[in-house]
C-alpha positions in Angstrom: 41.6 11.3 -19.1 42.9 8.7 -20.6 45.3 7.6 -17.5 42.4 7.1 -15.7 40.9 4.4 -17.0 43.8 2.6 -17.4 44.8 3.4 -13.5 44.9 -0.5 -11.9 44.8 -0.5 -7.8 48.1 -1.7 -6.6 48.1 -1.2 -3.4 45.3 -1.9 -0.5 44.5 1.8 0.4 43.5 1.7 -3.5 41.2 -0.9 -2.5 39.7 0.8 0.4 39.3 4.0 -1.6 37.3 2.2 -4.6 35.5 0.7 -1.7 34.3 4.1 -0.1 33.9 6.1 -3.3 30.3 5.0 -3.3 29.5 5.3 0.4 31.0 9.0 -0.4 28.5 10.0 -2.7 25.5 8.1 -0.8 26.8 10.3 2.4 27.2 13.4 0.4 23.7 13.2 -0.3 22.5 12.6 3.2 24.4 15.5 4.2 22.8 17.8 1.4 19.5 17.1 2.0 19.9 17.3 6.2 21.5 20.6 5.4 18.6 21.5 3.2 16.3 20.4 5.8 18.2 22.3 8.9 16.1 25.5 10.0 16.4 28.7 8.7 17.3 32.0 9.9 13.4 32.7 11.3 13.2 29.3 13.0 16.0 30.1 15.0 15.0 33.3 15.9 12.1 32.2 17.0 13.7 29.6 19.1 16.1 31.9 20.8 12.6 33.9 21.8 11.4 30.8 23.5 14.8 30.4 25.6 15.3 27.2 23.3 19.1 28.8 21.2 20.9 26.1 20.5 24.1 26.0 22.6 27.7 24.9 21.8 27.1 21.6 23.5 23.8 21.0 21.0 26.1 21.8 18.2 29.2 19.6 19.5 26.2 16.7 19.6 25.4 17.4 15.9 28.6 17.5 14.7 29.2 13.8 16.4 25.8 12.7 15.3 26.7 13.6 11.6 29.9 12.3 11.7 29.3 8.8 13.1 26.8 8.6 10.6 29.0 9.6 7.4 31.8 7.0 9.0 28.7 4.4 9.0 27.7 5.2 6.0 31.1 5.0 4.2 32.2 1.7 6.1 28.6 -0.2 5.4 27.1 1.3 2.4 26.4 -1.8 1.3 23.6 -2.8 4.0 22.5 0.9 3.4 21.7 -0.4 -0.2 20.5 -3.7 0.2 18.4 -1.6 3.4 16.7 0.2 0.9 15.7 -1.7 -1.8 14.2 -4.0 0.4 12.5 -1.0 2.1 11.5 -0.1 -1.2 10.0 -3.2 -2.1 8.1 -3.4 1.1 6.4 -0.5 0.5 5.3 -1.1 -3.2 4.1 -4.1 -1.9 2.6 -2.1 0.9 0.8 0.3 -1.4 -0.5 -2.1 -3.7 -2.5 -3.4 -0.5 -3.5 -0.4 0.4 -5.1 -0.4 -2.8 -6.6 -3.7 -3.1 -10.4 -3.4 -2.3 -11.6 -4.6 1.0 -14.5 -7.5 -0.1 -16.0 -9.8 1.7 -16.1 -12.3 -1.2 -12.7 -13.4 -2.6 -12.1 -16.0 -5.0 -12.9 -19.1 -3.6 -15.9 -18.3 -2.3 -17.4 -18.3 -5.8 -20.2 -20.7 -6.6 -21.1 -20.7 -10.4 -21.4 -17.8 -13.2 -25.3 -15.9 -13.4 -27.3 -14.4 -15.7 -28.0 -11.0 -14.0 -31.5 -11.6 -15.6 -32.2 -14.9 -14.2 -30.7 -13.4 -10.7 -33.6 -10.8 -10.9 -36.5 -13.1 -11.5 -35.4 -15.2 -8.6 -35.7 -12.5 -6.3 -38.5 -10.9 -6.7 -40.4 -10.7 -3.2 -43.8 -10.9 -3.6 -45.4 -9.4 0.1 -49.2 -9.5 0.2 -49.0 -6.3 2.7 -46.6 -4.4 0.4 -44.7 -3.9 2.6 -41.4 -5.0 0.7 -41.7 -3.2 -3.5 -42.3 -5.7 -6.0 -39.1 -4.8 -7.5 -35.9 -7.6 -7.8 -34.1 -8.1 -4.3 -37.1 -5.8 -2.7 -35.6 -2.9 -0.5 -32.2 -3.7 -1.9 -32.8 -3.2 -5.5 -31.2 0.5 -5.9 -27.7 -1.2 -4.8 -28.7 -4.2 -7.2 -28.6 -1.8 -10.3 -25.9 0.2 -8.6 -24.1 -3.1 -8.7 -24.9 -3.3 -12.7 -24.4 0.2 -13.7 -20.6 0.0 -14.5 -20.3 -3.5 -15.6 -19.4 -2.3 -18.8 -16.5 -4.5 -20.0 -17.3 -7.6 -22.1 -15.2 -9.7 -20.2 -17.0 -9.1 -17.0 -18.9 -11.6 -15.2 -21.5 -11.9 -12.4 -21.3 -14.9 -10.3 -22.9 -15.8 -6.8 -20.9 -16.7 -3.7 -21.5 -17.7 -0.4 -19.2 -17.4 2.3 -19.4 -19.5 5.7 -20.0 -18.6 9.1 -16.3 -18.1 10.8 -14.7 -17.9 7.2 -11.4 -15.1 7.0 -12.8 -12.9 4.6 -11.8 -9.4 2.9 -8.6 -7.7 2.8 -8.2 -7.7 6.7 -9.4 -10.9 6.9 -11.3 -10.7 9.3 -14.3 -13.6 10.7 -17.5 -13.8 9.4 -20.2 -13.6 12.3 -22.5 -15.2 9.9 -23.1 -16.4 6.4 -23.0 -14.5 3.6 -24.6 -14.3 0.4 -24.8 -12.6 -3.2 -23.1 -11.8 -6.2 -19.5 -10.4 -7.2 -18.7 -8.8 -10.1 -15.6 -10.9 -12.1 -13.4 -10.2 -14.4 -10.1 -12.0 -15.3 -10.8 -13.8 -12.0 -10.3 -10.7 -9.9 -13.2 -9.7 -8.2 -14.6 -5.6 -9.3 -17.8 -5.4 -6.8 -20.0 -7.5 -4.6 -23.9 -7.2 -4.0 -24.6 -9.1 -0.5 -28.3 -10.8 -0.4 -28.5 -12.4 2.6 -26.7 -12.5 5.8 -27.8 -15.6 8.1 
């Protein structure tokens, strides 16, 4: 064990073989999980049924197709790695995207901090053919208190917005075909929930 580690390359095949001793292992697992993935006994039976056996020539194309890889993968590990980690990356980045909410308010759109109480006495509609409830935003009030229900952090704010005609908005940023108003729910400066108002 010991002469191992005190084994010192000497010549450039030494090199070359400390150089492909990773590619080795990153090809040996390629290899496993293809085999693991190549089908089994019934899927071939099946495909001999349908007229579709795999010949000699098929498996001569595998072999090739396997091998050139494993020599590419020995010879340029290196890209292979860098490959995936910005692959890797990518998609985290990706994800989290995915998972950002798609609002039409974002950030900058924000005018000033509300008091959801003072927000409800300036919207109460009052229609002399009752047409509209007497209730605050009218017709809209279930998604007002929707909007409220889980605002149950202290640190979370409600704050109006208004967001121009022909503005990129949301997470697809897409245009605005009018203006937009209402209220977003804040906290830490990210934006929770929005309650739209008005749309000119």
């Amino acid at each position: 064990m010991d002469s191992i580690f005190l084994w010192r390359p000497e010549f450039w095949f030494h090199y070359l073989l400390i150089y492909i001793v990773p590619g080795a292992l990153m090809a040996a697992y390629f290899l496993i999980n293809a085999w693991k993935e190549r089908p089994g006994e019934f899927a071939k039976g099946l495909m001999k049924v349908m007229g579709k056996e795999v010949s000699l020539v098929d498996q001569l194309k595998e072999f090739l197709v396997y091998f050139f890889a494993t020599a590419c993968v020995l010879l340029g590990w290196p890209g292979f790695v860098i490959y995936y980690l910005i692959h890797k990356k990518d998609g985290a980045a990706h994800q989290a995207w995915q998972e950002l909410p798609d609002f039409n308010c974002s950030p900058e759109f924000l005018i000033s901090k509300v008091n959801p109480v003072d927000a409800e006495i300036a919207s109460y509609i009052i229609d002399p053919l009752r047409t509209v409830p007497t209730l605050p935003f009218g017709h809209l009030n279930h998604g007002w208190i929707n909007f409220l229900a889980n605002t149950t952090d202290e640190g979370d704010e409600v704050w109006s917005f208004y967001i121009p005609k022909g503005s990129s908005t949301g997470k697809y940023q897409s245009q605005c075909t009018s203006d937009i108003r209402g209220y977003a729910k804040v906290r830490n400066k990210k934006i929770l929930a929005e309650f739209i108002t008005e749309r000119d």
